[in-house]
LOBAKE-830831 format. One line per 4 residues: their letters; for each residue z, y, x of C-alpha. Coordinates in Angstrom, 3 decimals, m for minus. Layout:
BEGIN
A	Z Y X ~ ...
//
This chain:
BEGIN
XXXX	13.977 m7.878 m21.402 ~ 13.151 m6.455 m17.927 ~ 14.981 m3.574 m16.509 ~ 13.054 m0.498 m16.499
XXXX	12.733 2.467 m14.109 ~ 11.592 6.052 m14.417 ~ 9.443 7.622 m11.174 ~ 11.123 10.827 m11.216
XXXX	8.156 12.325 m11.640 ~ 7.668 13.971 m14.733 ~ 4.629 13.973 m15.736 ~ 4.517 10.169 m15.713
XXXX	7.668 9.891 m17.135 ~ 6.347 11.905 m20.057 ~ 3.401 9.347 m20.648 ~ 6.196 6.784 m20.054
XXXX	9.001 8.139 m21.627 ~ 11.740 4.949 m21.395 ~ 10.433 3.745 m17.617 ~ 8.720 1.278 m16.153
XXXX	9.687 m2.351 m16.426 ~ 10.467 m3.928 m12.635 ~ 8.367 m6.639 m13.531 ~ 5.208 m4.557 m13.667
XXXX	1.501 m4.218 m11.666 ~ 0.688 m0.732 m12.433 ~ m3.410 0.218 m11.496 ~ m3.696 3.781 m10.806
XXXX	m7.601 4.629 m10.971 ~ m9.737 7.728 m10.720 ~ m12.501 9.906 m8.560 ~ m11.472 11.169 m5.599
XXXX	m9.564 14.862 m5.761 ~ m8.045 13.848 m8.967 ~ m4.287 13.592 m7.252 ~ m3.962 9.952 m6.748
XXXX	m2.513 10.008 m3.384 ~ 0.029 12.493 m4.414 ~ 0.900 10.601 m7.542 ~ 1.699 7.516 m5.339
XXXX	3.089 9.849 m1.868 ~ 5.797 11.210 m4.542 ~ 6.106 7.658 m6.054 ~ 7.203 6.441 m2.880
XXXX	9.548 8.887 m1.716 ~ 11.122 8.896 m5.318 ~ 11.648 5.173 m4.903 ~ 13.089 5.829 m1.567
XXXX	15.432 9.213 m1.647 ~ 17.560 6.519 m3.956 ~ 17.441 3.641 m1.319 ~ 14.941 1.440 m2.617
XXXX	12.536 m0.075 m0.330 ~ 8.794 1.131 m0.161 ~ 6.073 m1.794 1.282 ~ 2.675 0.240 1.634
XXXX	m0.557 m1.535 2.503 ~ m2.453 0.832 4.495 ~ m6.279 0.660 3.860 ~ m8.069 3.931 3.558
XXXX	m6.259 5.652 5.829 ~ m3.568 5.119 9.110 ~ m0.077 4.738 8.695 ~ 0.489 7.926 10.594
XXXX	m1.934 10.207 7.489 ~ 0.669 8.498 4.830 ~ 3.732 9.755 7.113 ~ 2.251 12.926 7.582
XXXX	1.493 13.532 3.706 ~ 4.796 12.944 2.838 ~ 6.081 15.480 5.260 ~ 3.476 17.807 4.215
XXXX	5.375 17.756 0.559 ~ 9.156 18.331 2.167 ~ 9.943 14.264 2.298 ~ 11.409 13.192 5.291
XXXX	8.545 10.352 6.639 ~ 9.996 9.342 9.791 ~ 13.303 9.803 8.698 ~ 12.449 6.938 6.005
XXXX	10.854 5.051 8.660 ~ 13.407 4.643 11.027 ~ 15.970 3.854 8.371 ~ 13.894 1.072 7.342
XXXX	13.331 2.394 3.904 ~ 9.584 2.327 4.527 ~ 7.791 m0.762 5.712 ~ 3.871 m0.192 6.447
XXXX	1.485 m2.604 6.880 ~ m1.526 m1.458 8.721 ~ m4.862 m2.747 7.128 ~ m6.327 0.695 8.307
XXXX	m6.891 m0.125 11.972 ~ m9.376 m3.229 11.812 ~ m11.460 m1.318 9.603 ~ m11.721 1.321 12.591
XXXX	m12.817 m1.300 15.204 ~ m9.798 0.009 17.029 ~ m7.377 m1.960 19.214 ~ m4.125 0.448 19.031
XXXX	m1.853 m0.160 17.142 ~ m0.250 2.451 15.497 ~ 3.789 3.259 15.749 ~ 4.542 3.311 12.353
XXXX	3.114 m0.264 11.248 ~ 5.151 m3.208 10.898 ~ 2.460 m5.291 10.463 ~ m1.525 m5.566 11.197
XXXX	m3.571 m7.075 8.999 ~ m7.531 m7.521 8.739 ~ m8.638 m6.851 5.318 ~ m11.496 m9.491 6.140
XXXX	m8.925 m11.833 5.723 ~ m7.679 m11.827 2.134 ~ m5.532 m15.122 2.708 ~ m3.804 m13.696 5.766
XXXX	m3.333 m10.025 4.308 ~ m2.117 m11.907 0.549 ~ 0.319 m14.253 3.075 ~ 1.906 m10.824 5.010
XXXX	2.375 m9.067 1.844 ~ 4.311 m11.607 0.251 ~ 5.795 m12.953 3.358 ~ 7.097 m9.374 3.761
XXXX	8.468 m9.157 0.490 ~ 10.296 m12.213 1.489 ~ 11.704 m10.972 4.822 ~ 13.114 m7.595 3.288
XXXX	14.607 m9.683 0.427 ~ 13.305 m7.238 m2.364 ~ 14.451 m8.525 m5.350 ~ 14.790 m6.388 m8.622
XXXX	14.641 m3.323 m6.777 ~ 11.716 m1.605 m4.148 ~ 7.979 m0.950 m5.081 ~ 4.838 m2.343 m3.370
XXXX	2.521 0.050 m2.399 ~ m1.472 m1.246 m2.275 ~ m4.047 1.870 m0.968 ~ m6.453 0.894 m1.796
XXXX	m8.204 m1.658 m3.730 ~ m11.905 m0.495 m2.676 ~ m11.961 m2.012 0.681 ~ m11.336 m5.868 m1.234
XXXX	m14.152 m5.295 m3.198 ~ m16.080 m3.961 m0.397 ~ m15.643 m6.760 1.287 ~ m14.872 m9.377 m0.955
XXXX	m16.531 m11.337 m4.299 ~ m14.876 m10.434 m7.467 ~ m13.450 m13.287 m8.016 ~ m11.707 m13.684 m4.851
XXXX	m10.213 m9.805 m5.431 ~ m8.505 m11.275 m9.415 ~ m7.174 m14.081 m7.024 ~ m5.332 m11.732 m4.769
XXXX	m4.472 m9.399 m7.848 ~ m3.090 m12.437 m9.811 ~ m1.067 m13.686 m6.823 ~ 0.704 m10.490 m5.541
XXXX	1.748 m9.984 m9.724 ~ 3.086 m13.149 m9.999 ~ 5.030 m13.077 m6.997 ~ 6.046 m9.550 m6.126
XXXX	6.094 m8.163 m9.855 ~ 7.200 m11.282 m12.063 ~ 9.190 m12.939 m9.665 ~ 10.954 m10.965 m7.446
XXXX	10.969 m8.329 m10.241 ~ 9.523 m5.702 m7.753 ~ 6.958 m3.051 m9.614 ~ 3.561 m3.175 m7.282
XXXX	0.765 m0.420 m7.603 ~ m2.632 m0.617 m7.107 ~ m5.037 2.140 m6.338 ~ m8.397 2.308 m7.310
XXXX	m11.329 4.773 m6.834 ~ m14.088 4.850 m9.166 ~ m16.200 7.593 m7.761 ~ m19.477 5.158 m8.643
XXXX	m20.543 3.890 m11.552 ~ m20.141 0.511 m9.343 ~ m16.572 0.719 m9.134 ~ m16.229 1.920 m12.488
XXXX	m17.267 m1.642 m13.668 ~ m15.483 m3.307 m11.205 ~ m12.314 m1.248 m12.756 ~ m13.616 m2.674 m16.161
XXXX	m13.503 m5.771 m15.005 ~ m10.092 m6.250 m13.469 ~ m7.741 m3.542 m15.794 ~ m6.373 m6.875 m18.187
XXXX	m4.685 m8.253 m14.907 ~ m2.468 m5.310 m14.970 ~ 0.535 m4.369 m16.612 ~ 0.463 m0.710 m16.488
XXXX	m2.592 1.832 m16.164 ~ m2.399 4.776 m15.448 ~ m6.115 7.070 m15.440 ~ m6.025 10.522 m13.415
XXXX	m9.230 12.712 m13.730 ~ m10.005 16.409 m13.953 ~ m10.259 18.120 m16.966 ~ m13.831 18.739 m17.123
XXXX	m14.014 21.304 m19.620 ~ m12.112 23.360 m18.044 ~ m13.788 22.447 m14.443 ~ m16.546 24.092 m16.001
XXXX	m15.267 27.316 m16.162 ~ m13.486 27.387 m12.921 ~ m10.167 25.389 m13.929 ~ m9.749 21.694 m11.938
XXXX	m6.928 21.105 m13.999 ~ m5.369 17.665 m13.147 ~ m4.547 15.720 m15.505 ~ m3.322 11.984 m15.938
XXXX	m3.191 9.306 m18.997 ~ m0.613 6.186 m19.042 ~ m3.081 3.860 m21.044 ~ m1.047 0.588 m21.401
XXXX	2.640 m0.442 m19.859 ~ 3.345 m3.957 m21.505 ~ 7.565 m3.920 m22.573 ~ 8.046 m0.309 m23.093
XXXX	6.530 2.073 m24.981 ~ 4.107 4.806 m23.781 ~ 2.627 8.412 m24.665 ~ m0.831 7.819 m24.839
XXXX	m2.695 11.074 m24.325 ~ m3.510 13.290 m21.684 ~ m1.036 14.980 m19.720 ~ m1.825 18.202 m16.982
XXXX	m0.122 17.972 m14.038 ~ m0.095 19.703 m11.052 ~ 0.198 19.005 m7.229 ~ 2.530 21.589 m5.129
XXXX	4.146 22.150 m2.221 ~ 7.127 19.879 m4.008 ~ 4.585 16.772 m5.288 ~ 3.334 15.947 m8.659
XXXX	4.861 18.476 m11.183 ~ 3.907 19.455 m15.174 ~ 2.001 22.530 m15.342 ~ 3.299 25.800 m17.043
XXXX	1.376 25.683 m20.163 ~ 2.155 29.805 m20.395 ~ 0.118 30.474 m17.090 ~ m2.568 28.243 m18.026
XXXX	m3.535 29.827 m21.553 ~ m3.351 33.147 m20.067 ~ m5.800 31.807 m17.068 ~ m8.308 30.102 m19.298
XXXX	m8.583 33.172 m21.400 ~ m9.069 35.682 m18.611 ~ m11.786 33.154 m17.610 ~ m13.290 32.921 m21.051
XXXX	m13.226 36.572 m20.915 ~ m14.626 37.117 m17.419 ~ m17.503 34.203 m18.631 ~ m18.520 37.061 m21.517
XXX	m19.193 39.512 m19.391 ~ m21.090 37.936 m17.263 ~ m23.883 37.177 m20.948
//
């Protein structure tokens, strides 16, 4: 049996109540504004505050925006960076047409290039000598399929599990956008190759009256068990936390209220 992991983060750990196994490939899919980039910015710095590595493939944004965002939640970025805890590879820049490079890459890769970016990840793996312990970062999957034929996308997919997650027992997740009804298919299409998945959305009941109550669902995590339901969570000034269940019945009822006085 693979060892398992919790996040730290507890409303994941609620929809996986006995961890993640290390031998995981988690997708984490959703519209935009649904929290994903705080779900995996807290992730990471959970994973890192205990000494475990952190490899993040930079692709819809610079290496610099994922420093910042974990200093905007209290994490020490650079601090993490310079101690080596936090490895970035920089698929952001080619995508810009820019020539810097940026200080907090490692690595430059050009997306273009799935054979060379599949080679650095796992190369890089390799060279920090994660082995049962670190997380793999990949932000975002849009830009393969942007570029890239499906099948060439469950290629790179199949070949960063079986190396990074089965082999070297290091837990890798994939984010995924499905603001289009293209992408939505194209999550369809891939979600067997994963492990874990983990849906985040906005409740959209309650978006209708005024509420964007966050809310994410652990769907499948093969070896170990899961809560399968929706679970609110909200993003502070300290990450991904659970809502107060209290303050959110009395808000939805002074909004019901304030909706029947406006009939």
């Amino acid at each position: 049996m693979s060892a398992r992991v919790t996040t730290g983060i507890e409303p994941l750990d609620l929809g996986a109540p006995e961890g993640i196994p290390r031998t995981s490939s988690v997708l984490i899919a959703g519209e935009s504004g649904t929290g994903k980039s705080a779900l995996i910015a807290h992730i990471a710095a959970n994973f890192m505050l205990r000494g475990e590595k952190c490899v993040y493939l930079a692709l819809d944004d610079s290496p610099e925006s994922f420093i910042e965002q974990l200093e905007s939640f209290g994490w020490p970025g650079r601090e993490l960076y310079s101690r080596d805890l936090l490895y970035i590879i920089d698929g952001y820049t080619y995508t810009t047409g820019r020539s810097a490079v940026s200080p907090f890459s490692r690595k430059s890769v050009n997306v273009q290039r799935l054979d060379e970016l599949t080679y650095s990840i796992l190369s890089t793996v390799e060279e920090l000598r994660l082995e049962g312990a670190g997380i793999l970062l990949v932000d975002s999957l849009n830009d393969f399929f942007y570029f890239h034929e499906l099948s060439r996308v469950v290629s790179f997919i199949k070949s960063v599990r079986a190396y990074v997650s089965k082999l070297k027992r290091v837990i890798s997740f994939f984010v995924l956008h499905t603001d289009t009804e293209g992408m939505v298919d194209l999550e369809r299409n891939v979600e067997h190759l994963f492990d874990g998945v983990v849906y985040t959305r906005v409740n959209e009941d309650l978006r209708k009256i005024g509420i964007p109550l966050k809310e994410l669902l652990v769907k499948k995590l093969r070896g170990a068990p899961t809560n399968p339901f929706w679970i609110p969570y909200a993003i502070t000034n300290r990450g991904v936390c659970p809502v107060d269940m209290e303050k959110l019945t009395r808000l939805i009822k002074s909004k019901l209220e304030e909706y029947e006085r406006l009939k």
